[in-house]
C-alpha distance (Angstrom), angle and dihedral (degrees) to the residues before:
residue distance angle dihedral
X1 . . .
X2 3.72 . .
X3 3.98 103.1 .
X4 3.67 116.6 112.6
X5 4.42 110.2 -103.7
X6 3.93 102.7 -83.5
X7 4.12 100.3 -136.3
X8 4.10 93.0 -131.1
X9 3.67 84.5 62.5
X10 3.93 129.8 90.0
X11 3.34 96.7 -102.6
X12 3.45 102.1 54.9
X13 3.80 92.1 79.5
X14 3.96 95.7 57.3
X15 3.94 93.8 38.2
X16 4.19 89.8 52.3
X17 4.01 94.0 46.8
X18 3.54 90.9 47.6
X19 3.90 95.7 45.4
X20 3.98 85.9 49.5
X21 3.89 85.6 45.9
X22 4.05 94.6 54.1
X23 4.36 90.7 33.8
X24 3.88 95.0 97.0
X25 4.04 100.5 25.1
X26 3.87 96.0 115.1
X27 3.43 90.1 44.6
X28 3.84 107.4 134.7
X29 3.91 101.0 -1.2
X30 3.75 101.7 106.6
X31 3.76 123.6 -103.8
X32 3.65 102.3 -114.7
X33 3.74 90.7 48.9
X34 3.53 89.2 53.5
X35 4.03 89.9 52.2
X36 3.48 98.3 41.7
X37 3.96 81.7 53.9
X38 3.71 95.1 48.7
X39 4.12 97.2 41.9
X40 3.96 82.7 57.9
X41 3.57 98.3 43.9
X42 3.86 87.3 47.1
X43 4.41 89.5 56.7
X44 3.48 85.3 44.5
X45 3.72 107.9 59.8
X46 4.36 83.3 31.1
X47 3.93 81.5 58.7
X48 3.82 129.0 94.3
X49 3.67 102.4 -154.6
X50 4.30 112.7 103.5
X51 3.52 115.6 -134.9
X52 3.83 131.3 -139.4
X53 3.99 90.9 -168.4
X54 4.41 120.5 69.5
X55 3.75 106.8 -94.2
X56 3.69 94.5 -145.6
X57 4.11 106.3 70.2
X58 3.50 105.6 -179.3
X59 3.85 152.1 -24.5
X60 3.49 94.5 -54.1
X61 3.81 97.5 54.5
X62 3.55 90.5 39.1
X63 3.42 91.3 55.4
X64 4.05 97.6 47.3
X65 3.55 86.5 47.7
X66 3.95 100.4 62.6
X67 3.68 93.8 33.2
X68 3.85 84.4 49.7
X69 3.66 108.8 33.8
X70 4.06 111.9 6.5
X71 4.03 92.5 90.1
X72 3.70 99.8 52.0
X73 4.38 87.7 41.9
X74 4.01 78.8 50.0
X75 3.17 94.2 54.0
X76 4.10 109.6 37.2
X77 4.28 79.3 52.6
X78 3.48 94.5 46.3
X79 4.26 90.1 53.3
X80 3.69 88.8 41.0
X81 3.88 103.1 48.1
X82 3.43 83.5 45.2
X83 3.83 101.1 58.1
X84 3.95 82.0 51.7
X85 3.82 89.9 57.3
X86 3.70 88.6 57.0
X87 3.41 97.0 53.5
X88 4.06 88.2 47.8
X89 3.27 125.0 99.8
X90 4.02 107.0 -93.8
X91 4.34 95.1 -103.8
X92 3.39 89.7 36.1
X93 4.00 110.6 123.2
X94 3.66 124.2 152.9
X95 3.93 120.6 -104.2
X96 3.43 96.1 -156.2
X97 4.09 139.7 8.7
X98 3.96 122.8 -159.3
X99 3.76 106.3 -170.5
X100 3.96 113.0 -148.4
X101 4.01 108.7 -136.7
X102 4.06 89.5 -28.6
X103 3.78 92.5 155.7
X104 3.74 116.9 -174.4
X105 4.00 86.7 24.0
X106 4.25 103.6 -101.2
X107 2.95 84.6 144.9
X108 4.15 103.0 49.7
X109 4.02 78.4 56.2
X110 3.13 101.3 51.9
X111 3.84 97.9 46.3
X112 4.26 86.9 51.0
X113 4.17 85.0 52.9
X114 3.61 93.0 59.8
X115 4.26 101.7 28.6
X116 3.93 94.4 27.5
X117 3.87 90.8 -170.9
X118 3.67 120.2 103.5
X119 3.75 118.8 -110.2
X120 3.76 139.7 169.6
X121 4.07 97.9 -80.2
X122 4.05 119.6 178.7
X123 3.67 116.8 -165.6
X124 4.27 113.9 -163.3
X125 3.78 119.4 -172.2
X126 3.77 119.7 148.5
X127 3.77 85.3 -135.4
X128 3.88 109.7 100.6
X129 3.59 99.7 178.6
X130 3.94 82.6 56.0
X131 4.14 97.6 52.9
X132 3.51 80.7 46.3
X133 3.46 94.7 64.0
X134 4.01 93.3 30.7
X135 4.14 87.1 64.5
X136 3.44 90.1 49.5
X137 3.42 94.8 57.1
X138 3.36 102.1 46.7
X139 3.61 90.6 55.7
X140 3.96 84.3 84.4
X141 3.99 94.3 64.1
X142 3.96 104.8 53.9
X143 3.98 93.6 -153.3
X144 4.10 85.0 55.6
X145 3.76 90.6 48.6
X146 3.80 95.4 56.4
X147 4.07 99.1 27.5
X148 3.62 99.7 54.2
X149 3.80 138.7 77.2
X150 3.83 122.2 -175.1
X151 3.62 114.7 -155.4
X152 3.89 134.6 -175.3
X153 3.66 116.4 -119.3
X154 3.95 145.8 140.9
X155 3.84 115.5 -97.5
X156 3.50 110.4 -136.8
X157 4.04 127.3 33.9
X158 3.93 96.1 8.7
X159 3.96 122.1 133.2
X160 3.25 126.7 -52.0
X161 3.99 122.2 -81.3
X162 3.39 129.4 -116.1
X163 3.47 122.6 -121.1
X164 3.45 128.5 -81.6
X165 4.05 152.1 153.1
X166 3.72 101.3 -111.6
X167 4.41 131.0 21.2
X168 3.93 113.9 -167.9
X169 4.12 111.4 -162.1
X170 4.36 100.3 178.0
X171 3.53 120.9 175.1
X172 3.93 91.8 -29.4
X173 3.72 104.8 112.6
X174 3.80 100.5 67.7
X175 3.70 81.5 67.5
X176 3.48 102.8 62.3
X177 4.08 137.1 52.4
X178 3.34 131.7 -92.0
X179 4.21 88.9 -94.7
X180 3.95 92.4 54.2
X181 3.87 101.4 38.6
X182 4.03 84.3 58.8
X183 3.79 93.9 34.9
X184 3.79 90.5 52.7
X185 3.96 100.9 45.5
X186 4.13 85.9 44.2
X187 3.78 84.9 54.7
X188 3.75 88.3 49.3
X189 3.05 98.4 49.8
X190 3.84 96.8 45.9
X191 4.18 85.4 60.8
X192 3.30 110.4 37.1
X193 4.20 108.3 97.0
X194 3.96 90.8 -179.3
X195 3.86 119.2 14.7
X196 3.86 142.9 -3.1
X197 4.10 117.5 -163.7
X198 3.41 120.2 -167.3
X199 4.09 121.5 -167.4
X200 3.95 123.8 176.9
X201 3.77 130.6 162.9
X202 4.08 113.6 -57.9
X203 4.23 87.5 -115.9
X204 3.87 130.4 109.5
X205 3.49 93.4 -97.2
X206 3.99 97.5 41.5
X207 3.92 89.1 60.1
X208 3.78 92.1 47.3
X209 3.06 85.1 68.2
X210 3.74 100.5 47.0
X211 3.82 86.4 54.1
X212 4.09 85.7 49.7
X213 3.81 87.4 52.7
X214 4.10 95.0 42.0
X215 3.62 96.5 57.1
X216 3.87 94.2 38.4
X217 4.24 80.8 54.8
X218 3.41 82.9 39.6
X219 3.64 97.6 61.3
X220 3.79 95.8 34.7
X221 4.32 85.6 68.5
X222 3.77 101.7 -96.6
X223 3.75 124.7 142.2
X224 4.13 114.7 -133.7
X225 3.84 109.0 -126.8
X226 3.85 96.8 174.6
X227 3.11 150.4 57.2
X228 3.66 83.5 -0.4
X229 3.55 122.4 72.9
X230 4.01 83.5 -160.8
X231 3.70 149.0 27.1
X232 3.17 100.7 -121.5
X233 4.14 133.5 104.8
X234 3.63 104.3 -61.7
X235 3.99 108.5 -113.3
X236 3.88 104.3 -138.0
X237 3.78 106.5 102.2
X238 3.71 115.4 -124.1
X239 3.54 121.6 -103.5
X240 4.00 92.0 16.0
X241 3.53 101.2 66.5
X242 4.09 142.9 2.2
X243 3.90 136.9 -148.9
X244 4.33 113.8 -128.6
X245 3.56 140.7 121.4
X246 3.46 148.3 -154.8
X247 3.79 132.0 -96.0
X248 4.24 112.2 -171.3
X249 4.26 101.1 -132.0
X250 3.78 113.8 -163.2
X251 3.57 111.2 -129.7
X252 3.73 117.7 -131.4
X253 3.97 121.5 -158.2
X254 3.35 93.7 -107.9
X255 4.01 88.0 53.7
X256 3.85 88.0 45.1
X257 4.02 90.9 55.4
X258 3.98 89.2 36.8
X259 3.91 97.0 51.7
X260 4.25 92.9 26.5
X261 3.80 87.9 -134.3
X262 4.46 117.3 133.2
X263 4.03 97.0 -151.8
X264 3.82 117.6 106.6
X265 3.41 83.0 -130.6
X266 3.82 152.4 19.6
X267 3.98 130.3 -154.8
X268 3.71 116.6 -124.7
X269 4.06 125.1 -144.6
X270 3.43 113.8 -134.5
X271 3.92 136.6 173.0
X272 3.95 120.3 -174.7
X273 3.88 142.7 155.0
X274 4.21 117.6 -145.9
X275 4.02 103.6 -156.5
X276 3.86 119.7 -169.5
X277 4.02 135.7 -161.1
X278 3.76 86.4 -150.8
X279 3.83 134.2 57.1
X280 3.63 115.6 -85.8
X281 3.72 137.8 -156.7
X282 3.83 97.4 -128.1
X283 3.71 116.4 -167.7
X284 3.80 117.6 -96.7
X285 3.40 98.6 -108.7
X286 4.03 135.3 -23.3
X287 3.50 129.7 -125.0
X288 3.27 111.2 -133.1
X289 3.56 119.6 -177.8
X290 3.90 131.0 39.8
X291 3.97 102.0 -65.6
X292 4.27 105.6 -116.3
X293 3.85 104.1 -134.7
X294 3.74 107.9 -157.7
X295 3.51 130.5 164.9
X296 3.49 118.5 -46.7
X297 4.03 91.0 -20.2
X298 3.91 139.0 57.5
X299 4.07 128.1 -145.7
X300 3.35 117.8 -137.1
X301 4.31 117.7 -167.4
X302 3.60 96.8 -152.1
X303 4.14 142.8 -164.2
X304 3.18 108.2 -142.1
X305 4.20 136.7 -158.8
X306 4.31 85.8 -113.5
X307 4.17 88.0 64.7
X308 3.70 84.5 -106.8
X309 3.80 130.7 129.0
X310 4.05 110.4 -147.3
X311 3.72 135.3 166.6
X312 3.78 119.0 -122.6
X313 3.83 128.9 -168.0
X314 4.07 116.0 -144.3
X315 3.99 110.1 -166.3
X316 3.79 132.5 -175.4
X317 3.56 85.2 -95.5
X318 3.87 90.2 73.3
X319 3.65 85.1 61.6
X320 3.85 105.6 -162.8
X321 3.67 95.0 13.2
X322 3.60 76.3 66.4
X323 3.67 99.2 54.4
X324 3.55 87.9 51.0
X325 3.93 98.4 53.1
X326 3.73 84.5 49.9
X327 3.39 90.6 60.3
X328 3.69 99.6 40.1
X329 3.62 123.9 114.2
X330 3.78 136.4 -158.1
X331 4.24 108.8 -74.8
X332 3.49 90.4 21.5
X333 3.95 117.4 145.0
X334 4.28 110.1 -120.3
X335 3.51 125.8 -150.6
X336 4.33 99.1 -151.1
């Protein structure tokens, strides 16, 4: 989950239109606008307080938002969405995706680099400013332009969905308060026919409420098909430990000027929960932390079907067992 997008694969398509899309979006709003908008949307998202008002006003921190957080959101949803596929069934592709509060569409993107069909797609935020800018970028993939309607709406306890294959809820419920974070997964969960993905911020507090939103899914029926390679109570203790991983995010030049940072890249934090109405094929077990390669043998911290989390050692005497933990990243699925 943390290697950078190889261009041969899928997702490179997808990830280079929408680069292209967000290349010239700061083009003529002036630079100190654009950091005053960033250093605000940076101690907002860092904050704890939920909001019952859109965090993105207008153009300007619409604009600073994409340009500053759209390829990371990309790419967390991209990793996550496609963990669920591999716990699908092999034909299974959803009909339909409803994206909860998605914004500038990350999400929309993400879902066409893993299923590259078109399909009806709805994307509510309550932000205006931000559908705006969501439309306009999906003007650069054709398939987006015709297969996606962005609609104004209140996050939280609004009306009841309509049903549909797949529900996307990323990095929305930090926003909200206690009521709408459970009214919005319940509403999820009551539309989704095939799948609902979850993705918040890889902290302490980001995978509480992943674990808030798994058992609420949980309880409402659904199978888990990823991280987890169970249903059961998750086995890290609150408060002493947290589940997340890491997905590698390509930094553009415009996100190099946006963020100030040199690297060619950045590593982003995510925690999420994939819930299905049908069986899946979870993986065997997840690896869960960054694999330790020592000499001639590689630790692996694992999660494990029993709703345990153990350590196993893979020497060279496992032969291509230990090829394969040498090549293993962090949130990869493990065959024991």
């Amino acid at each position: 989950m943390n290697a950078p997008i190889d261009p041969s694969s899928p997702t490179a398509e997808p990830a280079d239109t929408l680069r292209s899309a967000l290349a010239g979006l700061l083009d003529g709003l002036p630079p100190t606008r654009a950091a005053r908008a960033v250093e605000r949307l940076i101690a907002t998202y860092r904050g704890t307080t939920p909001t019952d008002t859109p965090i993105l006003r207008d153009r300007a921190d619409v604009a600073a938002y994409a340009a500053y957080r759209m390829p990371a959101t990309f790419e967390a949803v991209a990793a996550s969405l496609g963990a669920l596929a591999a716990a699908a069934p092999a034909d299974w592709t959803p009909s339909g995706h409803l994206d909860i509060g998605g914004g500038t569409g990350a999400a929309v993107w993400a879902a066409r680099s893993v299923w590259p069909a078109e399909r009806p797609t709805t994307v509510l935020d309550w932000s205006e400013a931000a559908l705006a800018l969501g439309r306009e970028l999906a003007a650069a993939d054709g398939g987006l332009k015709q297969s996606v309607s962005w609609e104004r709406a209140r996050i939280g306890s609004h009306r009841p969905l309509d049903a549909i294959d797949l529900v996307t809820i990323s990095y929305v419920l930090k926003e909200l308060t206690d009521t709408d974070r459970a009214a919005v997964v319940d509403a999820a969960a009551g539309a989704a026919t095939g799948a609902v993905v979850v993705i918040e911020p890889g902290t302490p507090d980001g995978y509480a409420r992943i674990i808030e939103a798994r058992d609420r899914l949980i309880a409402a029926g659904f199978h888990i098909a990823a991280p987890c390679p169970h249903s059961g109570p998750c086995p890290i203790t609150p408060g002493e430990d947290w589940c997340h991983f890491s997905a590698r995010v390509s930094r553009s030049s415009l996100h190099r000027k946006v963020k100030g940072g040199s690297l060619a890249y950045e590593d982003e934090k995510f925690s999420y929960v994939a819930a299905t109405r049908f069986p899946p094929a979870p993986v065997p077990a997840r690896v869960v932390r960054r694999p330790q390669i020592r000499k001639g043998q590689v630790l692996l911290d694992l999660c494990v079907p029993e709703g345990a989390l153990t350590r196993t050692t893979v020497t060279k005497k496992h032969g291509d067992a230990y090829k394969a933990a040498r090549d293993a990243n962090w949130g990869d699925g493990w065959t024991p």
